[in-house]
C-alpha positions as CSV (number, residue, x, y, z in Angstrom):
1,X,152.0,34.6,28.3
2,X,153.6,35.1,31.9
3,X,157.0,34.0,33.0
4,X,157.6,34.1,36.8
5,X,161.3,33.2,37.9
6,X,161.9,31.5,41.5
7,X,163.5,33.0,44.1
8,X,165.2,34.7,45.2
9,X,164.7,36.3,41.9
10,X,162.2,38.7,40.8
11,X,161.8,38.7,37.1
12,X,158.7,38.8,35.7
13,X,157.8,38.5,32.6
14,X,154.5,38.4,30.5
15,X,153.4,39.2,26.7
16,X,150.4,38.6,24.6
17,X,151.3,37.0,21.5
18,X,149.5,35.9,18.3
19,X,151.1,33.7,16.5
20,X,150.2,33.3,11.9
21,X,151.8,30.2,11.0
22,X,150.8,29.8,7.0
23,X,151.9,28.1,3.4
24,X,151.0,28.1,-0.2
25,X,151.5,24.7,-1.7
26,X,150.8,22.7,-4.8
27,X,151.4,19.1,-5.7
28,X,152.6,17.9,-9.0
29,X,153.2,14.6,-9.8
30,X,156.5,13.6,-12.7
31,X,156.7,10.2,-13.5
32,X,156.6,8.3,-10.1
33,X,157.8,11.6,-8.2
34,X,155.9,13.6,-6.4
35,X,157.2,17.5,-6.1
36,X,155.3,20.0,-3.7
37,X,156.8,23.2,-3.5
38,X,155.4,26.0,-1.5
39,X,156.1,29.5,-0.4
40,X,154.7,31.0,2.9
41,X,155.6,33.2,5.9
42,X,155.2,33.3,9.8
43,X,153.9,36.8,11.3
44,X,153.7,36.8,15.2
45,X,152.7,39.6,16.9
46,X,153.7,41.1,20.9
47,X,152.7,43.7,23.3
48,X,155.7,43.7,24.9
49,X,159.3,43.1,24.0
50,X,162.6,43.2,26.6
51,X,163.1,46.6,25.3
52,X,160.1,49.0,26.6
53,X,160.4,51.2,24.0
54,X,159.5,48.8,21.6
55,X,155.7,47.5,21.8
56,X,152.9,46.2,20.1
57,X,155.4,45.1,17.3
58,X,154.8,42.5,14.2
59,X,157.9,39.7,13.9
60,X,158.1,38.4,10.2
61,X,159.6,35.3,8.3
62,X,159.6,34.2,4.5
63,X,159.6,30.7,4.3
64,X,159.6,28.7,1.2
65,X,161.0,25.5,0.0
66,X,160.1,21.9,-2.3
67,X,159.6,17.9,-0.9
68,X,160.5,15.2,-3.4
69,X,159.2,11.7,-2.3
70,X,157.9,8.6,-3.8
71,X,156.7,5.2,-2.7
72,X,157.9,1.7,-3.8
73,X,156.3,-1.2,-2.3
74,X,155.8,-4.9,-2.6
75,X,153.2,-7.5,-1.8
76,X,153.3,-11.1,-0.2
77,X,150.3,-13.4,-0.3
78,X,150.8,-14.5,3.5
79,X,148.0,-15.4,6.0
80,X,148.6,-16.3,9.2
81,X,147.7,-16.1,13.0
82,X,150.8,-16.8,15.0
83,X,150.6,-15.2,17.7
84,X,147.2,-14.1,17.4
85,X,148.5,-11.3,14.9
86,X,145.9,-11.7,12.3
87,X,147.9,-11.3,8.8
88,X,146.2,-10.8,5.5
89,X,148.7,-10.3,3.2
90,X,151.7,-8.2,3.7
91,X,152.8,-4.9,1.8
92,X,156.4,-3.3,2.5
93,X,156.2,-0.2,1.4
94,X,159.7,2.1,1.2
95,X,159.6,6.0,1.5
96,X,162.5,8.4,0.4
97,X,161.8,12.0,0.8
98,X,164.0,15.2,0.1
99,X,162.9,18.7,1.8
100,X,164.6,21.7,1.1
101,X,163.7,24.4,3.6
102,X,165.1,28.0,3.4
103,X,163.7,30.6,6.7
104,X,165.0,33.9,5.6
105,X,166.1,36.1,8.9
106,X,163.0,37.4,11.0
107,X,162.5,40.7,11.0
108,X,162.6,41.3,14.7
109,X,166.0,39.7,16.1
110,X,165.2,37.0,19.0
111,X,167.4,38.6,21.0
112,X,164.8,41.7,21.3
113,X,162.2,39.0,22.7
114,X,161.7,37.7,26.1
115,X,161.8,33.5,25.2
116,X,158.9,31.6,26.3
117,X,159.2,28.8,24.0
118,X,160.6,28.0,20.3
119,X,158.4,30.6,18.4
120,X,160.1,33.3,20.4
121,X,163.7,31.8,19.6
122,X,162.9,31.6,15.9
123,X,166.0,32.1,13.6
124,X,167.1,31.9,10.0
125,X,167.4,28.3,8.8
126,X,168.5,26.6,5.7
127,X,168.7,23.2,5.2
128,X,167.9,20.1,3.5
129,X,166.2,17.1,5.2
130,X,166.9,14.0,3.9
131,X,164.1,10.8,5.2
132,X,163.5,7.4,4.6
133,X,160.5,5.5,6.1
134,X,159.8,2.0,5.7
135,X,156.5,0.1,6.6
136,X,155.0,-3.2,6.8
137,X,151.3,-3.0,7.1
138,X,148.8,-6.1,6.4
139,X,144.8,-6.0,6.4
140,X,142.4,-6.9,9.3
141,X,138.7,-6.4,8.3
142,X,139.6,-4.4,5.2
143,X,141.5,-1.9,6.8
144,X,145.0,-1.4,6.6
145,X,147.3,-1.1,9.5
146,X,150.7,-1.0,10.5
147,X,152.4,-3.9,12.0
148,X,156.2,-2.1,11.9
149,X,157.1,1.1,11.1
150,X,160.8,2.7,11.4
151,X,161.9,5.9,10.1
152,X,165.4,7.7,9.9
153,X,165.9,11.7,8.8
154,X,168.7,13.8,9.4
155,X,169.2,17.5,8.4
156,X,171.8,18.7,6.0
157,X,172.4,22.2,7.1
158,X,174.0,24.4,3.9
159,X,176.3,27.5,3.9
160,X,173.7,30.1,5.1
161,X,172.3,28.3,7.8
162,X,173.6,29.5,11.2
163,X,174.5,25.7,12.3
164,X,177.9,24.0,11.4
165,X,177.5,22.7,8.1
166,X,177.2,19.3,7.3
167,X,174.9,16.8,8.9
168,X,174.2,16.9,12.3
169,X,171.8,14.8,14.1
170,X,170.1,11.8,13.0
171,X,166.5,10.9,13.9
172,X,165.8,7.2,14.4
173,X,161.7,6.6,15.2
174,X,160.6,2.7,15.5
175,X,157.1,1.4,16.1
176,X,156.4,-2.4,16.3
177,X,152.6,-2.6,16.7
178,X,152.1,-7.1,16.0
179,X,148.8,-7.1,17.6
180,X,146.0,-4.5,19.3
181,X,147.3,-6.0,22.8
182,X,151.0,-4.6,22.2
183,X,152.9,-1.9,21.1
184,X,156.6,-1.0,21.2
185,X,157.9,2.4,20.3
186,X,161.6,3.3,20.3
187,X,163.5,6.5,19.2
188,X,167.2,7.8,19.3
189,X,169.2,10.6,18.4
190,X,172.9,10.1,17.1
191,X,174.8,13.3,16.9
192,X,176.9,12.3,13.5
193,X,179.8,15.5,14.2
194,X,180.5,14.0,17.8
195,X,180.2,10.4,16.8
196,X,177.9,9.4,20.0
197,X,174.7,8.6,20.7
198,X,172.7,11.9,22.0
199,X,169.4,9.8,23.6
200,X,167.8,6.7,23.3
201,X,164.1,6.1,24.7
202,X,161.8,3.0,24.4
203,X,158.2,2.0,25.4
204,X,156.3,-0.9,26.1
205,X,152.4,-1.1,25.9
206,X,150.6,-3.9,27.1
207,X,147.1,-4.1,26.9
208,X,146.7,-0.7,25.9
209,X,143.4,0.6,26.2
210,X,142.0,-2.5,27.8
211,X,139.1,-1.5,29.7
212,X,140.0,-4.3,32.8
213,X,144.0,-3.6,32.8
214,X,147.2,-2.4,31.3
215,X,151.4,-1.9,32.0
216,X,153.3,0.5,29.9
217,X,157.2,0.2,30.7
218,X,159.8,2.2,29.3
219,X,163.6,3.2,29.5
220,X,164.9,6.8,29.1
221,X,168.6,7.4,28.3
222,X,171.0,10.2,27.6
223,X,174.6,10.6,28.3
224,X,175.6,12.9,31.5
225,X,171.8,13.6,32.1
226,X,169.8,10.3,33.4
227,X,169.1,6.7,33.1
228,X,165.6,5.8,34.1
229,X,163.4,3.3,33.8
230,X,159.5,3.8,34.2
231,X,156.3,1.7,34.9
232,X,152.8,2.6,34.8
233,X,150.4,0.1,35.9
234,X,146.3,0.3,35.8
235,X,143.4,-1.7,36.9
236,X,140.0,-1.6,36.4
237,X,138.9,-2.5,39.9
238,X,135.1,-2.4,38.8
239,X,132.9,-0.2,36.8
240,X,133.1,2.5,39.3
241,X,137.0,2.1,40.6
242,X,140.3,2.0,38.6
243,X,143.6,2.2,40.2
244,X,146.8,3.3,39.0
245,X,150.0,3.0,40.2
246,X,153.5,4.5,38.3
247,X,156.8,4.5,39.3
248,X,160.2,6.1,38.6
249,X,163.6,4.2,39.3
250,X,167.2,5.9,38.9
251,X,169.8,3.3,37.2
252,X,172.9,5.6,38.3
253,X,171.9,6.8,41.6
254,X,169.6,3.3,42.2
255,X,166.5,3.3,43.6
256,X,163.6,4.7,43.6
257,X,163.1,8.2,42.3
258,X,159.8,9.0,42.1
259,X,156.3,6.9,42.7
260,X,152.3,7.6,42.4
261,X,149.5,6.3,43.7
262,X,146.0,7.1,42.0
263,X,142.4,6.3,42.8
264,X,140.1,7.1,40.4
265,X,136.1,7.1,40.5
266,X,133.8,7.2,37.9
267,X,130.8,9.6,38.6
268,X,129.4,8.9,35.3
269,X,130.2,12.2,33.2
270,X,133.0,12.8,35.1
271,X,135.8,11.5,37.0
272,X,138.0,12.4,40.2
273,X,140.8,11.1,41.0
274,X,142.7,10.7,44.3
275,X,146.6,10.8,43.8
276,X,149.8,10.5,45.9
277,X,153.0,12.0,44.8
278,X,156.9,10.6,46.4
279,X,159.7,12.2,44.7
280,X,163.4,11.7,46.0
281,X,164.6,14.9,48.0
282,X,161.7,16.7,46.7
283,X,159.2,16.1,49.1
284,X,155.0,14.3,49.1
285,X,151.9,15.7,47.7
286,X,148.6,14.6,47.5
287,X,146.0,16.3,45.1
């Protein structure tokens, strides 16, 4: 790993790192609960560390903990094709799940390490994670798939755990697939100390992985950081061609913030592309 910092700076940074990430499990099933408890442990290894003295060093944390989950569902003889969505029966099916999770302390402090990502800033964590998923799936051709799918988890964090106790932020995923031509995806985070809404982000697919054309647009949202809305738009021009052309716009400070033009041939077992870059006071590129 290297870490080069912009100037006028000069820090310079750079590791090798091997990273064990591993668990012992073992299902058992009482009544209509399922119980999985496991035990386990993360071991990464570095050359280097911030201090020189210290090299070639192992970083160690015990991990264990238990899920509890079960499923309850229910069935509905429907059949229908409104709007070309192709129902054979519907089944709801309803998903609580419990996790406890306990990290014990690593044994090399993250303060020691140089941070490169999330392994490096590692801590001790205790916690438990409550879930609930709900799904409503029907058949097509024998196979079942998802029409809706939303799921809600939040983490209890308990007296040991270095966060404030108590629940913290809650986790809202959505995914409204009615047919193979659309998909909507939506997910939010709602920070339950400060009473506000943390992020909200959405998606819409249209045509997704049509061969001749397809528009994704989608909203991104979070307070005191940005309001966006994005659009990505491709064509197949012929077997050879496809164009694509995205854009950024900037709700608060209006406008356009960034766009992309992209020409992309086909040359059988590979492709190049052609693309053009604007970004708002940051300049043009084309690569």
């Amino acid at each position: 790993l290297a870490s080069k910092t912009a100037s006028p700076t000069e820090v310079r940074l750079d590791t090798q790192r091997v990273d064990f990430d591993s668990d012992i499990s073992y299902l058992a099933k009482i009544l209509f609960i399922e119980l999985k408890p496991f035990v386990g442990g993360k071991e990464t290894y570095y050359t280097k560390t911030k201090d020189p003295a210290k090299q070639h060093i192992l970083r160690g944390i015990f991990k264990t903990g238990a899920t509890l989950s079960t499923k309850f569902y229910k069935l509905w003889d429907v059949q229908s094709n409104l709007w070309q969505m192709d129902i054979h029966r519907l089944r709801h099916v309803i998903t609580p799940t419990v996790t406890y999770n306990y990290d014990h302390d690593p044994t090399v402090p993250s303060t020691v390490l140089d941070s490169y990502d999330g392994i490096d800033s590692l801590q001790r964590r205790h916690n438990i994670n409550f879930a609930l998923e709900n799904k409503l799936q029907t058949k097509r051709g024998g196979t079942p798939v998802d029409l809706l799918r939303v799921g809600i988890n939040s983490d209890f964090h308990l007296k040991e755990d270095p966060a404030k106790g108590g629940f913290s932020i809650v986790n809202t995923d959505i995914e409204l697939i009615p047919t193979s031509r659309f998909r909507f995806l939506f997910d939010s985070t709602y920070d339950s100390k400060d009473n506000r809404m943390t992020s909200a982000n959405f998606e819409f697919y249209i045509n997704e992985g049509d061969p001749k054309w397809s528009w994704i647009v989608g909203k991104r949202w979070a307070p005191s950081q940005h309001d966006e809305i994005t659009s990505e738009f491709t064509y197949q021009i012929n077997p050879k061609w496809k164009f694509r052309l995205y854009d950024l716009f900037d709700i608060w400070n209006g406008g356009l913030k960034e766009q992309e033009v992209a020409v992309t041939r086909d040359l059988h077992c590979w492709e190049m592309s052609i693309n053009f870059t604007e970004k708002r006071n940051q300049g043009n590129e084309i690569w």
